[in-house]
C-alpha positions in Angstrom: 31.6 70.8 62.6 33.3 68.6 65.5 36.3 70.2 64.9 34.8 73.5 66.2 33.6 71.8 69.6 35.2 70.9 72.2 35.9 67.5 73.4 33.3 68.0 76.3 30.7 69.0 73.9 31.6 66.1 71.8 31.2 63.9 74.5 27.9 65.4 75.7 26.6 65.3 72.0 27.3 61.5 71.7 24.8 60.6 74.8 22.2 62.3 73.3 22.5 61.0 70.0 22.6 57.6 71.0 19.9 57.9 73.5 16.8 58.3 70.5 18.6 55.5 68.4 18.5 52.8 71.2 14.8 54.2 72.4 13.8 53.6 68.3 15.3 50.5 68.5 13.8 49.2 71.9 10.2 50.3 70.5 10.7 48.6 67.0 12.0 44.8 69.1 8.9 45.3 71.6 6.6 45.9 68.1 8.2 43.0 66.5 8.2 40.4 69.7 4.4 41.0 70.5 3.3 40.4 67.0 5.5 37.2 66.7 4.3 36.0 69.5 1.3 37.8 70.3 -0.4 36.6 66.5 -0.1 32.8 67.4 -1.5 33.6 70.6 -4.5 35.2 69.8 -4.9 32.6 67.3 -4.2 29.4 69.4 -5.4 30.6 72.6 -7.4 33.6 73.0 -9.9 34.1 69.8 -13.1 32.2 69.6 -11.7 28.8 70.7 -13.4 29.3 74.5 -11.2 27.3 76.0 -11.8 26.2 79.5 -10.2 28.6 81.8 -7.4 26.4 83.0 -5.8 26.3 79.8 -6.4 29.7 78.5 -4.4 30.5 81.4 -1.4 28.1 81.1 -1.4 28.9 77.3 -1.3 32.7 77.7 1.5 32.0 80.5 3.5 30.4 78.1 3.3 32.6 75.5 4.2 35.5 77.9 7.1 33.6 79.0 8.3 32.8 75.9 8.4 35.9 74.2 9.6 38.0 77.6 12.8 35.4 77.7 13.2 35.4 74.3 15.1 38.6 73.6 17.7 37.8 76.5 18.4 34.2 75.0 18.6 35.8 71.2 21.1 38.6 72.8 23.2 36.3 75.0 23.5 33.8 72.8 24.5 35.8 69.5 26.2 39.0 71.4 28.4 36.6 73.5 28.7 33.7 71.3 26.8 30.9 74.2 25.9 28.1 72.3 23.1 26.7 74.4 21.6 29.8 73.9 22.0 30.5 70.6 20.3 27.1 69.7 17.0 27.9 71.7 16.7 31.5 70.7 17.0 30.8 67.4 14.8 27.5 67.1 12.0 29.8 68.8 12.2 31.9 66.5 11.9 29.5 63.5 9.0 28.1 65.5 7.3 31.4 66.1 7.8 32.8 62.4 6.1 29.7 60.8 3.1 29.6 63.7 3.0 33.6 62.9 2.4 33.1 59.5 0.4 30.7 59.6 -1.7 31.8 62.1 -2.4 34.7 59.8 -3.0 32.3 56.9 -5.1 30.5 59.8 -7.7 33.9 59.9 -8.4 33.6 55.9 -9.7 30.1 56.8 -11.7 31.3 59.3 -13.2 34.2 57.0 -14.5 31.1 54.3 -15.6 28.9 57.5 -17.4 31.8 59.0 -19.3 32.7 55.2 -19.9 29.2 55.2 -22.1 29.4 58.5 -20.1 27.5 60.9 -20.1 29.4 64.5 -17.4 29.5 67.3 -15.8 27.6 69.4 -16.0 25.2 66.2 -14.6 27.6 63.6 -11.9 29.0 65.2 -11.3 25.6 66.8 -10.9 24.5 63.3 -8.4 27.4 62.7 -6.1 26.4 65.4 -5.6 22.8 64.7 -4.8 23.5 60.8 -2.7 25.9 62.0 -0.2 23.6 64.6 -0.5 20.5 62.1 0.5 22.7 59.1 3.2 24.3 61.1 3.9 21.0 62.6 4.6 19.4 59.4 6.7 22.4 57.6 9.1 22.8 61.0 9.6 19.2 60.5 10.3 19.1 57.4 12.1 22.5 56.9 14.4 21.0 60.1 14.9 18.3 57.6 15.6 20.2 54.7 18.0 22.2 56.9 20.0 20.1 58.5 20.7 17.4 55.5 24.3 17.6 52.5 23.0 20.3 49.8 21.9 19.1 46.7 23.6 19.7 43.9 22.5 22.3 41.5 23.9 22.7 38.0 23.9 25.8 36.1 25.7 26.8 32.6 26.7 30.6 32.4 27.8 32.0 28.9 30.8 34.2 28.7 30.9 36.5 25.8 34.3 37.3 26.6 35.8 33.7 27.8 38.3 32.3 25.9 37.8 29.3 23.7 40.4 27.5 25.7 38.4 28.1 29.1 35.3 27.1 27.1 33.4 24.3 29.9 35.5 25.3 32.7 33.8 24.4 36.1 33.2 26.2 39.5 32.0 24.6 42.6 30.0 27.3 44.4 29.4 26.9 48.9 28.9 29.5 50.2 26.8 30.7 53.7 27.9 27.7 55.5 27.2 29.2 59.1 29.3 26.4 61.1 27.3 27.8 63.8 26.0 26.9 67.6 24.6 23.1 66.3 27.8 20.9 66.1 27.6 19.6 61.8 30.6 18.1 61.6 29.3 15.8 59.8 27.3 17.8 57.4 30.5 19.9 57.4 32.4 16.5 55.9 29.6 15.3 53.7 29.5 18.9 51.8 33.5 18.2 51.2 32.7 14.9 49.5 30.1 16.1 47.4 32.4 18.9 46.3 35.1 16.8 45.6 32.7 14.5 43.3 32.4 17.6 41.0 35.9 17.1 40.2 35.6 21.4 39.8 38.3 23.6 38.0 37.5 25.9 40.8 36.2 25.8 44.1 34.4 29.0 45.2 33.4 30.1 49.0 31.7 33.5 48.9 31.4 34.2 53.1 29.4 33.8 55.9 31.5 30.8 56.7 30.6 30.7 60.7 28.9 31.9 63.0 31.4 32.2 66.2 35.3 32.6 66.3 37.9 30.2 64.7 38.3 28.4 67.9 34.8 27.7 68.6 34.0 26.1 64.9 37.4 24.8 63.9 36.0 20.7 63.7 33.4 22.4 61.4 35.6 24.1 59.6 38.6 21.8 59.4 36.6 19.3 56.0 37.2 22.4 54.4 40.6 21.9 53.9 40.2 18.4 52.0 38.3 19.9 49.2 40.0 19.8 45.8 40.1 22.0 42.9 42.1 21.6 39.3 43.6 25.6 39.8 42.1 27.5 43.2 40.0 27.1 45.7 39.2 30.6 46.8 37.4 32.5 49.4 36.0 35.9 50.5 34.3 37.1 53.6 30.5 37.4 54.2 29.2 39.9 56.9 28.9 37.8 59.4 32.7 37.2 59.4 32.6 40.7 60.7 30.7 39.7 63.8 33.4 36.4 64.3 36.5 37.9 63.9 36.9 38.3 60.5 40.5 38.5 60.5 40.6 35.3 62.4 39.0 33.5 59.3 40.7 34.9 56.6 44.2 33.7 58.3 42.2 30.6 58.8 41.2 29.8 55.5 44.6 30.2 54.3 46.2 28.1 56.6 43.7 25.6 55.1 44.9 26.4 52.1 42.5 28.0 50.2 43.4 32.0 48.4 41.6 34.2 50.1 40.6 37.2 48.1 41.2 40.2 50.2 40.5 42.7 47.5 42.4 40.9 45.4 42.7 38.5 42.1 44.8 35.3 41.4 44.4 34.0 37.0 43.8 30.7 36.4 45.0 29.7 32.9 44.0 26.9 30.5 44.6 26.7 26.9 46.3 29.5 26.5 43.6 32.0 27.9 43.1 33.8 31.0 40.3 33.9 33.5 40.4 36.7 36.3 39.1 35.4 39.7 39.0 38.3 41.7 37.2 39.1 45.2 36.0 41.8 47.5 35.2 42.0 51.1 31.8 42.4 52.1 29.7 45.7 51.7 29.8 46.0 55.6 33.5 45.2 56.6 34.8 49.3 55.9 32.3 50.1 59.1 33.5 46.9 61.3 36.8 49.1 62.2 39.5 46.2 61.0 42.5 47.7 58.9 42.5 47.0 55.7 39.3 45.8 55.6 36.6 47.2 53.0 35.0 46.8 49.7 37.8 47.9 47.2 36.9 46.9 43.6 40.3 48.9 42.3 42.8 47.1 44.5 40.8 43.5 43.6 41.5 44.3 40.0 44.9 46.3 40.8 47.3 45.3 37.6 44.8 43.1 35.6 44.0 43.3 31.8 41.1 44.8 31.3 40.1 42.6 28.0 40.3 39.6 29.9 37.3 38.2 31.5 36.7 38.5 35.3 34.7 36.4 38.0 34.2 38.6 40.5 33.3 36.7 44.2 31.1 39.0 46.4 29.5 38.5 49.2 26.0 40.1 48.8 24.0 40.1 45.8 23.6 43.9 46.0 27.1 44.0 45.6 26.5 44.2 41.7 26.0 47.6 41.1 30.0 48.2 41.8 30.7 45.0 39.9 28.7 46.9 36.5 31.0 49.7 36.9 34.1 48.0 37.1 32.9 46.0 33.9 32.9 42.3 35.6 31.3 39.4 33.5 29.8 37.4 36.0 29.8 38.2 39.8 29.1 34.9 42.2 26.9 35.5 45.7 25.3 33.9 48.0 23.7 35.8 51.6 20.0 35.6 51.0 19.6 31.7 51.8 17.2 32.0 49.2 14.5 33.7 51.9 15.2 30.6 54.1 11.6 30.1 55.4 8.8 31.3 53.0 7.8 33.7 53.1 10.7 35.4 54.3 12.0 35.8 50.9 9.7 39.2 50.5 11.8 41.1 53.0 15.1 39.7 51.4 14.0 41.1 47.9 13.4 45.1 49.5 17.3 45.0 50.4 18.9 42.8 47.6 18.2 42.7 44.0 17.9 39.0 43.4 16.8 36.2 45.3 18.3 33.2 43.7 19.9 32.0 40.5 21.3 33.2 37.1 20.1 37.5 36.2 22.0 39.6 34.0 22.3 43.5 35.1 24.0 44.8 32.6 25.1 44.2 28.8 28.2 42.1 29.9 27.7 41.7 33.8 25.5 38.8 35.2 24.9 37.5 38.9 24.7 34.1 40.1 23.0 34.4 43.5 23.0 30.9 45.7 20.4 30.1 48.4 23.5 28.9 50.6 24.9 25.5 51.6 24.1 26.0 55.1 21.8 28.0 56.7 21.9 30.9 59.5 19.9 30.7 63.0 16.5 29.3 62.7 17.4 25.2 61.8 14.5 25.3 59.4 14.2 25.9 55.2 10.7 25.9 54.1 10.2 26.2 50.5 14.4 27.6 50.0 16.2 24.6 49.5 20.4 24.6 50.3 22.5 24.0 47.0 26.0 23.3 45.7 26.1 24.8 42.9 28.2 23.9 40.0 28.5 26.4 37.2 29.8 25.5 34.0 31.3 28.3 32.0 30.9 28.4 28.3 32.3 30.2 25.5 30.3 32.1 22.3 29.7 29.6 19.9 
């Protein structure tokens, strides 16, 4: 059809298009900010508490102030990469999703306190304080949780079609490390030495490595490059690469010396059989306009025997439905953090098909799904704990 218009009406047409998408979108962020914030607010504030007048003023000031500012701290932090910014948009919003939540949790209590006889102020006075301490005590913990070396968590994955000699072969899984606007370093280096305790036969990265350009998370980054692996370490891109400069970290990553898998395969070999590691880019890098860049199963497995096993690296766990048709045995993931703060988790499971751990989606493919080493934005995990994972690969008996 555009090749019947002409380039002014193409031009015209674009305007007009765009206009309704970014109105929907303004409506659905005014929606979302005033029931963050607005819940905890009627909640803490306005409700039956009765405050005195002074502080139902300073509180409701606050809250107004918090949520009008917050959408230009969350955009100029995240659209143009600011640090400072990033760091108090995104604890805000890890604050204002708990006190949300809770605050909703909050108006059950005050349902059983109200059928139980006890009036305002005191009820919802009652509400509010189990509301901040609860809150008070998960964002505490959840920063906790967060911010300290993943534990390690051990999984063993039969192969139907592994080879006898590959029979207890090991893979170190990280993945959704998000070297982001808080300086971890440290964390960054204690996640290598844990890795490298594993003593792994592979070592596995499957994206969302950072959140910000090569040359804004390159002390982050740079423990990467001491991990070590028996036969690869390899790597493929998450979708928030795509907002980082994807390119940027795929260059990277070699240069650290790890195989990245551009929609591509490398065979590791031991005992005279054959394990294909193969990897694809993200579901979203064909629409981030880099060449070269997509989800390409037949160019991953371009060449490759197709009665050998393969271990397919993918990004997202939704990822699988390619990896049934192009017959892969297991397919590794990471992306949903595990819901990250409960209970987030909900929302994750209407876009992805699995939350965590080992599912099987087919008669020879299975998915291993990690809730992440690091974790994205909000410096909180409430009831999703980080993991290494380390998958041991067995043979039928």
């Amino acid at each position: 059809m555009l090749g019947l218009m002409s380039v002014g009406e193409t031009v015209d047409t674009e305007p007009r298009r765009r206009g309704p998408r970014v109105a929907r979108f303004g409506a659905v962020l005014v929606v979302v900010i005033a029931l963050l914030f607005g819940v905890p607010w009627a909640t803490l504030v306005w409700s039956g508490n009765d405050w005195p007048l002074p502080a139902f003023v300073a509180g409701t000031l606050l809250f107004v102030a918090v949520a009008g500012g917050f959408p230009w701290l969350m955009f100029r932090g995240h659209g143009a990469h600011r640090d400072r910014e990033s760091r108090i948009a995104d604890t805000l919003l890890g604050v204002a999703w708990v006190l949300f939540v809770w605050s909703i949790i909050g108006q059950v209590l005050g349902l059983l306190l109200l059928a139980a006889g006890v009036a305002d102020p005191v009820r919802s006075r009652v509400v509010s304080a189990f509301v901040v301490v609860v809150s008070a005590v998960l964002l505490a913990w959840g920063h906790h949780e967060a911010m300290r070396v993943s534990r390690v968590r051990r999984v063993d994955v039969t192969i139907p079609r592994l080879g006898k000699g590959l029979d207890g072969l090991t893979v170190a899984l990280i993945t959704d490390t998000h070297y982001g606007p808080i300086n971890r370093a440290a964390w960054s280096r204690g996640v290598t030495e844990v890795v490298n305790s594993l003593d792994a036969d592979i070592v596995a990265h499957t994206g969302d490595i950072a959140d910000g350009l090569v040359s804004q998370r390159l002390e982050m980054a740079a423990p990467l490059g001491d991990i070590r692996a028996r036969f690869a370490r390899v790597y493929v891109t998450g979708n928030h690469e795509y907002h980082s400069g994807a390119q940027g970290w795929v260059e990277h990553m070699e240069h650290l010396g790890w195989e990245t898998l551009h929609n591509r395969h490398v065979l590791v070999t031991r005992g005279g059989d054959t394990l294909i590691v193969a990897g694809v880019d993200d579901r979203t890098a064909g629409g981030s306009g880099l060449p070269g860049h997509r989800t390409d199963h037949e160019a991953a497995l371009s060449g490759t025997d197709p009665d050998l096993p393969v271990l397919l690296l993918a990004h997202q766990p939704q990822q699988i439905k390619d990896a049934v048709t192009h017959g892969i045995d297991l397919q590794l993931s990471g992306h949903t953090h595990g819901g990250q703060m409960w209970p987030f988790h909900y929302l994750v499971l209407t876009d992805q098909p699995s939350l965590q751990g080992l599912s099987r989606h087919s008669d020879r493919t299975q998915l291993y799904t990690s809730r992440g080493t690091g974790f994205w934005g909000p410096p909180f995990r409430i009831f999703a704990p980080s993991e290494i994972t380390l998958l041991t690969l067995h043979a039928p008996n």
